[in-house]
N, C-alpha and C positions, 0 to 999 in steps of 0.2 A: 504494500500500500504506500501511495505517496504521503509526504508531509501534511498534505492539504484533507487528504480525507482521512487520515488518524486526528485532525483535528475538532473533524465535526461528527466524528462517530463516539458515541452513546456507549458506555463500558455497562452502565447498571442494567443486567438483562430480565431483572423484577417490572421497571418499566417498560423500557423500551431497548432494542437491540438497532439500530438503522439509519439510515439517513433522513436527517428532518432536510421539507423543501418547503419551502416559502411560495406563499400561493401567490402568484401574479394575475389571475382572474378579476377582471372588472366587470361588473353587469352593466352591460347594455342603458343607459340616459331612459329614461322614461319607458320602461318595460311595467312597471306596478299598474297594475289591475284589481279591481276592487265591485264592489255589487254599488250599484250607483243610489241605494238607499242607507250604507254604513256613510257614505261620503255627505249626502244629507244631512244626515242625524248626527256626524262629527262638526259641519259646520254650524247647524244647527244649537248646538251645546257650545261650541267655540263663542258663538255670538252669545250667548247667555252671559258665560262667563265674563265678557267683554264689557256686557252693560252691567254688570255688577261691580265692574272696577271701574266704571263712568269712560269707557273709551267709548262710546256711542258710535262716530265713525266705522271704526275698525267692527263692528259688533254690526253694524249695516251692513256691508259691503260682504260680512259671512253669512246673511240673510240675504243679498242678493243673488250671491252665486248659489246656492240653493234653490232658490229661483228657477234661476237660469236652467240649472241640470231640472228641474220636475216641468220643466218647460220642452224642453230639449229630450228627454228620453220619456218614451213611452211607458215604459216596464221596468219601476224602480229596482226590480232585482236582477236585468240586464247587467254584467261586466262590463263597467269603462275604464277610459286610463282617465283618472284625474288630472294629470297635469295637462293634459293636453284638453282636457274640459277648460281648465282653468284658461289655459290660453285662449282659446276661443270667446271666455267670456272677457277676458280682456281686450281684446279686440275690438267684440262688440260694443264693450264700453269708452271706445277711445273715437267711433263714427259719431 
């Protein structure tokens, strides 16, 4: 064996005997998928808690986009990707 992997080789064979490898997998930007009535009921409750700390704004705007998706999707327990909900309702709110 070279120097290099008597270094990262594991002697206590109670745990482990082997080479550890460092995971370099990234997911994929905007793969999350969700039932498009948890995404409701999270913004739903976001905004609750919003207007109980007097951010009123920010506490609309989680009542808007809630909206927007029971507006937008027929069959609250239809799979969407939220982020991409979101962006669309941004959008809309920037014409």
């Amino acid at each position: 064996m070279s120097g290099l992997t008597k270094q990262f080789l594991f002697k206590n064979p109670v745990t482990f005997t082997g080479f550890f490898r460092i995971n370099t997998y990234k997911p994929k930007p905007n793969t999350m998928k969700t039932k498009a009535l948890i995404v409701v009921m999270s913004h739903l409750s976001d905004a609750q808690i919003e207007m109980n700390m007097g951010s009123n704004e920010s506490a609309q705007n989680h009542i808007n986009f809630a909206k927007y998706i029971c507006t937008r999707v027929i069959d609250l327990n239809s799979v969407i990707d939220p982020d991409d909900m979101y962006d669309a309702y941004l959008n809309s709110q920037a014409k």
